[in-house]
C-alpha positions as CSV (number, residue, x, y, z in Angstrom):
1,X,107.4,22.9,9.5
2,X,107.3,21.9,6.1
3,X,104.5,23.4,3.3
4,X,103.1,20.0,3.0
5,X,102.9,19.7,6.9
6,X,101.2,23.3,7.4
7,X,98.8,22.4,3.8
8,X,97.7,19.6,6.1
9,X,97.1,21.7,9.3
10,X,95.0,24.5,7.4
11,X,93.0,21.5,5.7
12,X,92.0,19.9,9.0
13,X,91.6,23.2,10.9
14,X,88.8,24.5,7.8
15,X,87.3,21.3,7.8
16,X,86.7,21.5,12.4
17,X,85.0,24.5,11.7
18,X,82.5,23.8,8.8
19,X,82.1,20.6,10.9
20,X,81.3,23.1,13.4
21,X,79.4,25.7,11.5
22,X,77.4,23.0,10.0
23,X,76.4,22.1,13.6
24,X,75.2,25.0,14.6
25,X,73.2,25.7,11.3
26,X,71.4,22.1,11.9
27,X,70.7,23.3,15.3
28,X,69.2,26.5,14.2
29,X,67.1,24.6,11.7
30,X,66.4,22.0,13.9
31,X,65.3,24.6,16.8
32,X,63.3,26.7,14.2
33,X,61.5,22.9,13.0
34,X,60.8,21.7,17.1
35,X,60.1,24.9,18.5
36,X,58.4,27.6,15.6
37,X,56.8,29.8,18.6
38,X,59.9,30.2,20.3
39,X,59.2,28.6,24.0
40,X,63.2,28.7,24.4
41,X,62.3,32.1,24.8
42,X,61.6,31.0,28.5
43,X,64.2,28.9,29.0
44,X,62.4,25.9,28.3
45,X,62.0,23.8,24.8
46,X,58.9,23.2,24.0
47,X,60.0,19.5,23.6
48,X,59.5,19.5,27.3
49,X,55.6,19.0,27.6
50,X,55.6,22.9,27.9
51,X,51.6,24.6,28.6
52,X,52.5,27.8,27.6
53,X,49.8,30.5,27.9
54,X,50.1,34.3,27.0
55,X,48.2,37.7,26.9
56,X,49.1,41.5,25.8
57,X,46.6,44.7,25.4
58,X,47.5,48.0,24.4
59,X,46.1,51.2,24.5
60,X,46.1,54.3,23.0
61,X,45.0,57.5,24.8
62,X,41.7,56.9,24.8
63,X,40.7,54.0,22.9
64,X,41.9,50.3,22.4
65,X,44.3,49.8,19.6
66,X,43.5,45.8,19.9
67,X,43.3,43.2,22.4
68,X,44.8,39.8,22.1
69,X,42.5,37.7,24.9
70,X,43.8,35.0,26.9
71,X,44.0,31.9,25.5
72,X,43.9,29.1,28.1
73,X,43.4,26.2,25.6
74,X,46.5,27.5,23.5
75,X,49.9,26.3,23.9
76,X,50.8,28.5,20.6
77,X,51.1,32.6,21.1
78,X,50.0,34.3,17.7
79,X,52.6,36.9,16.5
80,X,50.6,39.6,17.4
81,X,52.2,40.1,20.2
82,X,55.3,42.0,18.4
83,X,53.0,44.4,16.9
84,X,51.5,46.5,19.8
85,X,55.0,48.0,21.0
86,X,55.5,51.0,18.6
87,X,52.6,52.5,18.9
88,X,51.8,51.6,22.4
89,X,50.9,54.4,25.3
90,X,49.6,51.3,27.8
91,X,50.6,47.6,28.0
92,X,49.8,44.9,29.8
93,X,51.2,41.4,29.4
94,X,51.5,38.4,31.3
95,X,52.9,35.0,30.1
96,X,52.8,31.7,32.5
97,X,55.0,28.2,31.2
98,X,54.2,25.7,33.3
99,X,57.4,23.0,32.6
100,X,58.2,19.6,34.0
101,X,62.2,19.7,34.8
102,X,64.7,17.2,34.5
103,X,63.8,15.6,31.4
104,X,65.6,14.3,28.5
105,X,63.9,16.5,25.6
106,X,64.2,19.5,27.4
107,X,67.9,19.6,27.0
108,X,68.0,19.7,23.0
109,X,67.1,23.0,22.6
110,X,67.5,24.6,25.4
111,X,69.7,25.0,29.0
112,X,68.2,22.4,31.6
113,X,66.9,24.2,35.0
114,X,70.3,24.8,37.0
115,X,71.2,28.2,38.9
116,X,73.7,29.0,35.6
117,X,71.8,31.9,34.2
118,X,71.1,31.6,30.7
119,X,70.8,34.7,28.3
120,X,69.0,37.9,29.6
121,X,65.2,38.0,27.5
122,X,63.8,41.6,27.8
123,X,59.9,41.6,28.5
124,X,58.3,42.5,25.3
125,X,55.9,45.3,27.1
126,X,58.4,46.9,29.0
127,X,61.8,46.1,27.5
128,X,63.3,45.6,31.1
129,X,65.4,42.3,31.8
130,X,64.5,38.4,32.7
131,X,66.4,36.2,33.9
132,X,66.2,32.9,32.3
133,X,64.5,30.3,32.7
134,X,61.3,31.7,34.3
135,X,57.8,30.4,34.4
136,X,55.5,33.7,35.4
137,X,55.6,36.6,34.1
138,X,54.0,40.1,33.9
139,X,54.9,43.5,32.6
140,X,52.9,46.9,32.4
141,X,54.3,50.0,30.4
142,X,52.4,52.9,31.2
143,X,52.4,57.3,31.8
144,X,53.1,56.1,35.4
145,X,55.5,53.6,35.8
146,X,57.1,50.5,33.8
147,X,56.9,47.3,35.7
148,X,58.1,43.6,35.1
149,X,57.4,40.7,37.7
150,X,59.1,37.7,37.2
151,X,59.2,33.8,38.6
152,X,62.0,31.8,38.0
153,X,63.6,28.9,40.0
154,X,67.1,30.4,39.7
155,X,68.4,30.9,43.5
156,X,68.5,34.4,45.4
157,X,72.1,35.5,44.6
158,X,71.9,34.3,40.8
159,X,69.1,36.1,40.2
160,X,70.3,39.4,42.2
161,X,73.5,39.0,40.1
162,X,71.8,38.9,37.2
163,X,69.8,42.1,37.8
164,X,72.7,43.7,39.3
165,X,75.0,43.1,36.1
166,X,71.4,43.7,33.4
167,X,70.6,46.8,35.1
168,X,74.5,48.5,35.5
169,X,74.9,48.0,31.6
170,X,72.5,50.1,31.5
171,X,73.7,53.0,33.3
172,X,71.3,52.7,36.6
173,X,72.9,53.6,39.8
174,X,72.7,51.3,43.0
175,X,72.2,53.2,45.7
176,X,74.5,52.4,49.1
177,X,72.1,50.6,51.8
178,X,70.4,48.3,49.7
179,X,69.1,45.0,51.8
180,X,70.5,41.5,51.1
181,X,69.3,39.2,52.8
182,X,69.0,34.9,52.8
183,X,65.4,35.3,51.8
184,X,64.7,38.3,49.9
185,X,66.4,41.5,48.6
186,X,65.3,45.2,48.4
187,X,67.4,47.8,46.4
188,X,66.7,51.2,44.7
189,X,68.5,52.4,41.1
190,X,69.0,55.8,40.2
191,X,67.6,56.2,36.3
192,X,66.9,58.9,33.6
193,X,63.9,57.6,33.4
194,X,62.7,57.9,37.3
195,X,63.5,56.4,40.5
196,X,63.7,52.5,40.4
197,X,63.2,49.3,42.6
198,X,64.5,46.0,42.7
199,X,62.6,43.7,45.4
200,X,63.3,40.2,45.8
201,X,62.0,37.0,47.4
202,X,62.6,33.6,47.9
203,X,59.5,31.1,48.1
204,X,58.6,27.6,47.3
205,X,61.4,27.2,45.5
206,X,61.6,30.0,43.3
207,X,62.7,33.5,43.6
208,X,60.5,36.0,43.3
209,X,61.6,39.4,41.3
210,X,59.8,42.7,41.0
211,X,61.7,45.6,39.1
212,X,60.0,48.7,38.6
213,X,61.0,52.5,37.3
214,X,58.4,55.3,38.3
215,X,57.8,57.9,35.7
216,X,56.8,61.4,37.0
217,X,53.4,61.6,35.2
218,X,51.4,61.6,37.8
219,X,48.6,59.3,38.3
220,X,45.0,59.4,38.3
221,X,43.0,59.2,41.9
222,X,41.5,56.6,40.4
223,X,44.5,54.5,40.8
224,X,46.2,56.0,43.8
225,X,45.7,54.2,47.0
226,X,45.0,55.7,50.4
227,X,47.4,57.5,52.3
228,X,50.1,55.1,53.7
229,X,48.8,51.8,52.4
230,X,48.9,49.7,49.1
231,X,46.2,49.0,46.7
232,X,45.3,46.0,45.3
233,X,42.8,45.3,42.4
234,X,41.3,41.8,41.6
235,X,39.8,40.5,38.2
236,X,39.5,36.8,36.9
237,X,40.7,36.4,33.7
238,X,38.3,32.8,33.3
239,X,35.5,31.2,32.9
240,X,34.6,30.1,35.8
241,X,34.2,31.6,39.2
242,X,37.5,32.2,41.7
243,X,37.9,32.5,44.8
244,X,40.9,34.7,46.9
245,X,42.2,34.4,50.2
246,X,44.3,37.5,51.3
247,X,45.5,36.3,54.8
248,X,42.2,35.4,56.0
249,X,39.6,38.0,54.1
250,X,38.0,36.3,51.2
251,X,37.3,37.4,48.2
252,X,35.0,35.7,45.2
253,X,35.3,36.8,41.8
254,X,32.8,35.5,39.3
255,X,34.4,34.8,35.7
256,X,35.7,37.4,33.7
257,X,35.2,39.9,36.5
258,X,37.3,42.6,36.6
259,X,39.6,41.0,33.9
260,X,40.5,44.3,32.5
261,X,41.3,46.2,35.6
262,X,45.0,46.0,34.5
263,X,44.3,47.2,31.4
264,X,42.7,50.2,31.9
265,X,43.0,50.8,36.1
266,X,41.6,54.5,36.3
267,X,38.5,53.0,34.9
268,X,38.7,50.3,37.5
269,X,36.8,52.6,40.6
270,X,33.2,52.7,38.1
271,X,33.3,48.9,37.4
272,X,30.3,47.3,38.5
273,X,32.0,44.1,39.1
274,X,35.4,45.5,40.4
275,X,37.1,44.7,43.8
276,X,39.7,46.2,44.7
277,X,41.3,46.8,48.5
278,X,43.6,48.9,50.5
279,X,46.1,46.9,52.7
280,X,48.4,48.1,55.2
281,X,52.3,47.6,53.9
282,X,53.7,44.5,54.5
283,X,53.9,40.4,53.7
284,X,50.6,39.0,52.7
285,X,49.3,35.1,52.3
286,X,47.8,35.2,49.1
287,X,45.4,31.6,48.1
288,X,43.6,31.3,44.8
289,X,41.7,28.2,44.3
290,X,39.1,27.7,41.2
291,X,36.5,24.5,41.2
292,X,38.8,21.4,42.0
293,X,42.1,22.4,41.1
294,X,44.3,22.3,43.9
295,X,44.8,26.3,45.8
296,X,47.8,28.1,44.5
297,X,49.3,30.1,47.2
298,X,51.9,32.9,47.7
299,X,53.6,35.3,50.1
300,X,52.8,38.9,48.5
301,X,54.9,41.6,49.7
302,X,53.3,45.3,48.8
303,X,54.8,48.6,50.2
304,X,53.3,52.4,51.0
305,X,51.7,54.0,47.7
306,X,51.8,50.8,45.6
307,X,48.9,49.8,43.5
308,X,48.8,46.7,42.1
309,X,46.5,44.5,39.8
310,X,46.1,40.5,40.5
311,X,44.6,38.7,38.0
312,X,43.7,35.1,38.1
313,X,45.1,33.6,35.3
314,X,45.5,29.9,33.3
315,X,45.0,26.9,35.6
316,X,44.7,29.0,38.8
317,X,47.5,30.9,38.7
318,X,48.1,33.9,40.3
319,X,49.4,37.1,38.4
320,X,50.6,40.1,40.0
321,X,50.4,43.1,37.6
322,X,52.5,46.3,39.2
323,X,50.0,49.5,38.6
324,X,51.2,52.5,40.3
């Protein structure tokens, strides 16, 4: 080959990858321009007709640090949500996108709905892996245990071979005996931090995931549950009242009660408008319906010496908070 010949090459081979570099700059500009609050941070673009609604607390030993409230009427999160990490001793923090699928705008920024898992997006309370895209959301980093609940309409084995992948980078163990099944998952990890649990659950379309690591503080009686059976605590994080259907017991929250029994739990037993319940383990029908809106229901699975928090959140939606 000749040096004119290979000039030629090296010309058209620089100019394919500015062409290319300058692609992905426009993207980045374009993506920084169309969605400045990061919604792709879900696995949705906001160019979608995204609601997106969010909420963290932290607290320090003994005292609030600060409280960003829910914002219902928002479809922008403030940046305040970075700042409560470093300093942070207990957080809760729940996010919910509700996002049409199969539209045209949502594939310019980010990867349409499909089971191809997108990039892993650590929850910001807890640091522990998502799978992407999701559309619930909850994490709680405490003395006791760090906790992440997800919702995402990736398929059973997707999202089980995303955790399994996420979590072995990480150095957690799997222990042998783990059940897989066409519905739902159960496995425990071996972790410096504390034991860990991976349960999984297919339902209406999405798969369910709750990944949890116990630390060994131990925990208050305050937020223990009875011997042998799980605990559950209730607030309503609106302004209206709530009502909740556990199988067939049901339960009526007026707004804003009990909206802080994730926040601070071991406070959650002298609350005058707390309620809170101790349920056998086991599947449960959960219902949440507010005013008109239509009822939101899910299967709630809770085992032996769990506590949990469920908050009613934006537009009726349930939010299950692990505690304990």
């Amino acid at each position: 080959m000749n040096r004119r010949m290979k000039g030629v090459l090296l010309t058209g081979v620089l100019a394919v990858a500015m062409a290319f570099a300058t692609v992905v700059l426009l993207k980045a500009a374009l993506a920084r321009v169309l969605d400045p609050y990061n919604y792709c941070e879900t696995g949705f673009s906001s160019l979608s007709g995204c609601s997106y609604h969010w909420s963290s607390t932290s607290t320090g030993l003994s005292s609030p640090i600060f409280t960003t409230p829910s914002r219902p009427e928002s479809s922008a999160p403030s940046d305040a949500r970075d700042k409560f990490k470093p300093i942070s001793v207990n957080v809760t923090s729940w996010a919910v996108a509700d996002c049409p699928s199969s539209t045209i705008a949502e594939r310019l920024l980010c990867t349409p709905v499909t089971t191809l898992l997108q990039a892993a997006s650590d929850d910001l309370a807890t640091g522990l892996p998502r799978p992407k895209p999701w559309v619930v959301t909850t994490g709680k980093d405490s003395p006791f245990i760090r906790a992440v609940h997800v919702e995402t309409p990736l398929d059973l084995a997707s999202t089980l071979g995303f955790y399994r992948d996420e979590l072995s980078k990480r150095g957690w163990t799997e222990h042998i005996g783990g059940v897989v099944e066409a519905d739902g998952a159960t496995i425990a990890f071996t972790t410096l931090e504390g034991p860990a649990l991976l349960r999984l659950t297919r339902q209406d379309g999405r798969t369910i995931a709750d990944l949890s690591v116990r630390k060994p503080a131990a925990a208050n009686a305050a937020i223990m549950p009875k011997q042998g059976e799980a605990r559950l605590l209730l607030g309503n994080t609106r302004d209206e009242e709530a009502v909740i259907t556990i199988n067939e017991r049901v339960i009526k929250l007026t707004a804003h009660a009990g909206r802080d029994v994730t926040n601070d739990p071991e406070s959650a037993g002298t609350s005058p408008d707390r309620s809170d319940i101790n349920l056998p383990p086991g599947k449960y029908k959960v219902s949440l319906k507010i005013a008109n809106a239509a009822a939101e229901r899910r299967e709630f699975e809770v085992a032996a010496g769990e506590t949990w928090g469920l908050l009613v959140g934006p537009a009726g939606v349930p939010l299950p908070v692990r505690i304990y």
